[in-house]
C-alpha positions in Angstrom: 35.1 -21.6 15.8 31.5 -22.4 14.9 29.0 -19.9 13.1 26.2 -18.5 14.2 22.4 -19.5 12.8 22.3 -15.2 13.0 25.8 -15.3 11.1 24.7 -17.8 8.4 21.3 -16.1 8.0 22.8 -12.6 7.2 25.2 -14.5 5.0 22.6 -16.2 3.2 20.3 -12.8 3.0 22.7 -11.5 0.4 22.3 -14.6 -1.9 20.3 -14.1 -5.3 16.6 -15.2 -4.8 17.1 -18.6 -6.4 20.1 -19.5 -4.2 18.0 -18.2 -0.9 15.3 -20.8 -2.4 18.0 -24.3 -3.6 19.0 -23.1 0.3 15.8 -23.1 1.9 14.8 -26.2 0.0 17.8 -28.0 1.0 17.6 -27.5 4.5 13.8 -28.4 4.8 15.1 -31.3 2.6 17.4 -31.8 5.6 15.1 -32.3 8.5 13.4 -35.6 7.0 16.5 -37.6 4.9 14.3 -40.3 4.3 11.2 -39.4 3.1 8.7 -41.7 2.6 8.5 -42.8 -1.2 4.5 -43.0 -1.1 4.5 -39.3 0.2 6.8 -37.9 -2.2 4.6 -39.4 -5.4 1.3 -38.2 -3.9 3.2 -35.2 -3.8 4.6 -34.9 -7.0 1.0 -35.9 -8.4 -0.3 -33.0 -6.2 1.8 -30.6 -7.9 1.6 -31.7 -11.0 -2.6 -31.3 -11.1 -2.2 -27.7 -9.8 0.5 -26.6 -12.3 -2.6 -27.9 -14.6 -5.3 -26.3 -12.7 -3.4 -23.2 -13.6 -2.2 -23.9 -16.4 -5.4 -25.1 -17.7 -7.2 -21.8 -16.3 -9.4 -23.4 -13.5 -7.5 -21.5 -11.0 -6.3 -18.4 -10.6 -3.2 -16.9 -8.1 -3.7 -14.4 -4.9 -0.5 -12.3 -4.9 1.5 -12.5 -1.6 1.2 -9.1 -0.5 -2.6 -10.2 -0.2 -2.6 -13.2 1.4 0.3 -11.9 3.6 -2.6 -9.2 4.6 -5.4 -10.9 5.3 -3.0 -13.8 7.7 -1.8 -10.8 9.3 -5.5 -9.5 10.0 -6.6 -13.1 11.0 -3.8 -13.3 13.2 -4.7 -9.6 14.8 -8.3 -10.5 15.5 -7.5 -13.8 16.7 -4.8 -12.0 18.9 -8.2 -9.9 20.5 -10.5 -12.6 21.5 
């Protein structure tokens, strides 16, 4: 008998937040085995200048619950037009 995608999700709901994230990052990980190696340098490079930027103090975070509002609002007056 197969799981469920509903089954494993409420399974994986009750996992720690770090375990929800190895998950998450595994299965996007899973959709493109073979990335290409040019894509995951420029990547890593990426990352790497904006853990600076931060570091560094050039740049400074928007918490979640703000950007989570004002996508929601975009998405509500987009939703109007």
């Amino acid at each position: 008998m197969s799981t469920s995608v509903v089954e494993l999700f409420d399974q994986a709901v009750t996992l720690g937040e770090a375990d929800r994230a190895t998950l998450a990052g595994l299965l996007l990980e899973s959709l493109d085995p073979n990335p290409d190696p040019g894509v995951e340098a420029a990547w890593v490079r990426e990352v790497q200048r904006r853990l600076k930027d931060l570091d560094e103090g050039r740049v400074q975070t928007i918490p979640w619950t703000e950007v989570k509002a004002a996508l929601l609002s975009a998405e509500h007056d987009e939703s109007r037009r």
